[in-house]
N, C-alpha and C positions, 0 to 999 in steps of 0.2 A: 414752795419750800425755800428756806435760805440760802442760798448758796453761798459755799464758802466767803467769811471776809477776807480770805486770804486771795483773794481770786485776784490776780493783776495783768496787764496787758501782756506780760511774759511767756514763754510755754517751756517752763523748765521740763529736762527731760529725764531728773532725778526718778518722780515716781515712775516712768516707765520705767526706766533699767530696775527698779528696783522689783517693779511686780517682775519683769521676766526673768530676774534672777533670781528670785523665792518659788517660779514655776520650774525653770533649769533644777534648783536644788531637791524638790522635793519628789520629782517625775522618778527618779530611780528608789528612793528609800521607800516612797510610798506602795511601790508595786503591789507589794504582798498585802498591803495595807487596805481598810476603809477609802475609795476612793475622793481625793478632793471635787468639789464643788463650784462651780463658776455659777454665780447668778447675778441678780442684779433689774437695770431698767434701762431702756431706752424711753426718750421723751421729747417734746419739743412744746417751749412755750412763748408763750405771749403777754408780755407787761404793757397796761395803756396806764402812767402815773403822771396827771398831771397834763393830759395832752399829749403825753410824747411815749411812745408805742417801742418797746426793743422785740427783739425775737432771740432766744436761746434753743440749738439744738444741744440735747448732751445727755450721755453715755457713762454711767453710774455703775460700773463692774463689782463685785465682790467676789472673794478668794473665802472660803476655809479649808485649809490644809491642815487635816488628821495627822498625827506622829506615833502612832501605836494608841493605848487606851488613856492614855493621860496627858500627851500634848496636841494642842490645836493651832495651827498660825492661821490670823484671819485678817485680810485687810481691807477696806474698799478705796476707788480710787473715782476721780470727776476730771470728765473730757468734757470743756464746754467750749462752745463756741457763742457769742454775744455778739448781734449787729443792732446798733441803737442809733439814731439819727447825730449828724454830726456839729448841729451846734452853730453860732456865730453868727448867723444867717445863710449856711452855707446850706446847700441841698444836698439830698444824697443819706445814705447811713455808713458807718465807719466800722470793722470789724476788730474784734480782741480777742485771744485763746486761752484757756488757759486749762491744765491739767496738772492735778496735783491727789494726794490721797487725804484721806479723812482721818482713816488709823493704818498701821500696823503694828499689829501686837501679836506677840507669844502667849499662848493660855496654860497653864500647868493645875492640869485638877489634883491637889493634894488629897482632897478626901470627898466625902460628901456635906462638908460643910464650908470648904473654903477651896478658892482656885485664885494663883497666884497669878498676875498680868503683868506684862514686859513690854517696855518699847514704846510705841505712838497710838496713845489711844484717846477717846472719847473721853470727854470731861464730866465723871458720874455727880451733874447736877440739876435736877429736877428733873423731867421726863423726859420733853421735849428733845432735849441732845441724842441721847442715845436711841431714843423710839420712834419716832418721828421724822428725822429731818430725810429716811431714803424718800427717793422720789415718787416710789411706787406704793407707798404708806401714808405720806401726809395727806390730808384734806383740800391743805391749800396750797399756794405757788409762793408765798411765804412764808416767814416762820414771827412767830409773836414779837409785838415790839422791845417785850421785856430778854429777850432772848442771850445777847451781853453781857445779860448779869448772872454772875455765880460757875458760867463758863470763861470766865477770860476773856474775855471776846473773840477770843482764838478759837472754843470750842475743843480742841485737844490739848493733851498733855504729854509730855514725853519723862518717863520712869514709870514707874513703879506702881500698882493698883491688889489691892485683897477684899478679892469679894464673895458674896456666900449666901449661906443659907442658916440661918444660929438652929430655928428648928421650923419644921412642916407637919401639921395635922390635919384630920378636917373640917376644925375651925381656923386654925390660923398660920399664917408662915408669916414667920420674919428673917426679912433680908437685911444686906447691909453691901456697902460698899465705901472701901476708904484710899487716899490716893495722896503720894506724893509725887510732886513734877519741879524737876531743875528748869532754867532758863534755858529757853534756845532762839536765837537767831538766824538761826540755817531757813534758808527761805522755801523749803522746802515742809520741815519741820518746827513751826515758829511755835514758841510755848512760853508758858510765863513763870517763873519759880511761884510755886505755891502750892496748897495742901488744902483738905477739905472730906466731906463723908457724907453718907446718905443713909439712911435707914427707912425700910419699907414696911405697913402692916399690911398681911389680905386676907381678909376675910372668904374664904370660895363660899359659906353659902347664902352673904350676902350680896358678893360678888365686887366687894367694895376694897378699895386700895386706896390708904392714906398714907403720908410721907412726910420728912425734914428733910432739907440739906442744910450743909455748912460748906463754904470757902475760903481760905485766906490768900488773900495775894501775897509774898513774902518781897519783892523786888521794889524798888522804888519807894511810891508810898504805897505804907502797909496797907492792904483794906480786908473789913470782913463782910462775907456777903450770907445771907440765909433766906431760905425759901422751904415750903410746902408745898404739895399738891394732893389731889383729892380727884382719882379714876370712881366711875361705877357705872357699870351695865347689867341694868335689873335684869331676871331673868323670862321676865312673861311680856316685857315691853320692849321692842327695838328699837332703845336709844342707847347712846352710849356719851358721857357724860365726860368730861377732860374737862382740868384746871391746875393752874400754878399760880403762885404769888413768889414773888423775887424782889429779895430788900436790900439795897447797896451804901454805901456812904456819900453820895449826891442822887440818888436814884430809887426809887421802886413803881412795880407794879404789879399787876397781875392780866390772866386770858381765861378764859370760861368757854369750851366748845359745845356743842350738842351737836351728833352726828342721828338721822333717824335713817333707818333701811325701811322700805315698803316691803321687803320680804320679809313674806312669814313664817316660811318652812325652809329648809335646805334645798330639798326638792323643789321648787317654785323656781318655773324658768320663764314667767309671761314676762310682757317685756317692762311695765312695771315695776317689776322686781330687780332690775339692777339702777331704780332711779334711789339716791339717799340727798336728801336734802342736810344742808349745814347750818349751825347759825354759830358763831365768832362772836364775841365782845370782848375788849380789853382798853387797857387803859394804863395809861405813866402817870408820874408824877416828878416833876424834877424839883428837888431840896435847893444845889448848889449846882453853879456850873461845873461840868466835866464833859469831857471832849474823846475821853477813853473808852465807856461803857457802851456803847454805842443806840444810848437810847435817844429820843427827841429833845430839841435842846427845851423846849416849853412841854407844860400838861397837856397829855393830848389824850386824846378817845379816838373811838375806831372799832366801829362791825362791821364785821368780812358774814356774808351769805354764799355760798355754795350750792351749785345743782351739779352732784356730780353723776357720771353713768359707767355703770360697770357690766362690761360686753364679755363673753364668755370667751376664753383661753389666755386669762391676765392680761383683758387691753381694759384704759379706762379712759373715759375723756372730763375735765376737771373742768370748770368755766366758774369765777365766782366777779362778786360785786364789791367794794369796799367803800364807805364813806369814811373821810378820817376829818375831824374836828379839832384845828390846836388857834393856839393865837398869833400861830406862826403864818396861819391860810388855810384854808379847810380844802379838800380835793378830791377826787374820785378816780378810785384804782380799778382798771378792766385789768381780770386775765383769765387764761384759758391754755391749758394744758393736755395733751393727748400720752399715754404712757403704755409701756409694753413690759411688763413682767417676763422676765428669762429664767431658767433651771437649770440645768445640763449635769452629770458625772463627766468628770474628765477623763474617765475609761472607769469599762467594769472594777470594781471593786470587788473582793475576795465572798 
């Protein structure tokens, strides 16, 4: 999974006070209420890039706090700890903290076509951001190389988001999601001014999901960034199909996943059954230099393979391969990840 780029040797102690002063506020109004929700992952992983082997333990919390039937506050937050070798010639590994949150935001369901969003949230571009990147979800210990673009590189926004449903049948639903974000600085909440939107088709009984986004960067220089994606998971075959393409003004590329499960029924507990094999391909392409998007400075290639295993009571253990091909030096990426899925009500609910 990516871990935040915002991730620095610092351990600001903004998002804590923040999460326990949204848990302080809400513990009395909510009583009578739908009770809030704590879930989330525990994990701990293993990067070998290059020769050089880091270790990250970290704790990936999520909040949704209910407000009656129309508001929702939800936030998630990343407690990581990272010890990577120390460089120079020197022996030993060096350690860095860092905790900070991903979102927080206010939800306000208007109706059944639109719900308005507040605050610090996720940057609605292409899939990967919003769907993917918990730790207890993704396939891999990374996230695509194309992933910079069309998010900021920041991956959240801070203002303003309207997103929806236009209409749902049982041929088709379309969504939609559009978003403006002021500039921030606060190192906490770093965002970049800019504006952008997505729209969704789904097919359910093809089972198929196609997609655009748009982005503009408004600060500095201007940029527009667009992409597609293209989900599908037949219904008689246990694969499940993921792709994005992401187009920038020095940059594009795209990632194509295939996930297969050896289960074939719900019921099936042999041990077989929680092996799902991966396969990854993607690829950049760099037009002009840029230093901001955070893709490779050269064309590069790169298939990530996956043997992951999923152990009954949301534990999972992740192990993949990666060969990457640029002109910069071709290399090979080990990791391997163990993860624990959490649930809990923070008291009975009414």
């Amino acid at each position: 999974m990516p871990l935040s780029p915002r991730c620095s040797n610092r351990l600001p102690r903004t998002a804590l006070g923040l999460l326990l002063s949204v848990g302080s506020l809400f513990s009395a109004c909510l009583h009578a209420q739908n009770a809030p929700l704590i879930s989330g992952g525990i994990g701990f992983i293993t990067n070998t890039n290059g020769g050089n082997t880091t270790y990250a333990p970290i704790i990936a919390p999520l909040l949704a706090a209910p407000i009656g039937d129309r508001i929702l506050v939800e936030s998630r937050a990343t407690l990581l700890e990272t010890y990577a070798p120390r460089g120079d010639g020197q022996s030993g590994y060096k350690g860095s903290s860092f905790l900070g949150l991903s979102y927080l935001q206010g939800d306000y369901m208007m109706n059944a076509h639109a719900t308005l969003v507040a605050g610090y949230f996720l940057t609605p571009f292409g899939t990967y951001n919003e769907r993917l990147t918990p730790i207890w979800i993704g396939n891999f210990e990374s996230g695509p190389l194309v992933y910079g673009l069309g998010t900021m590189s920041t991956g959240s926004s801070v203002g303003g988001m309207l997103r929806g449903s236009v209409l749902s049948t049982q041929h088709v639903s379309v969504d939609y999601a559009g978003y403006l974000s002021a500039a921030s600085t606060n190192e906490q909440f770093g965002a970049q001014r800019s504006a952008g939107a997505r729209g969704d088709l789904y097919f359910p009984e093809a089972r198929l999901e196609v997609g655009a986004s748009f982005g503009r960067r408004l600060q500095d220089v201007h940029q527009n960034f667009e992409g597609t994606h293209l989900w599908w998971q037949p219904e008689k075959i246990p694969v499940k199909f993921r792709s994005e393409f992401a187009h920038g003004e020095h940059s594009y590329g795209y990632w194509m996943e295939s996930e297969f499960r050896l289960k074939r029924q719900e019921e099936d507990r042999s041990v077989i059954a929680g092996i799902s094999p991966v396969l990854r391909w993607q690829q950049t392409f760099r037009t002009s230099p840029d230093a901001s998007d955070g893709l490779p400075a050269a064309d590069t290639k790169r298939v990530d393979f996956a043997l992951n295993y999923h152990f009954p009571h949301e534990i999972r253990i992740n192990s993949s391969y990666s060969r990457q091909f640029s002109s910069t030096g071709d290399r090979n990426i080990w990791a391997t990840g163990i993860f624990y899925r959490f649930l809990f009500p923070t008291w009975r609910g009414k």
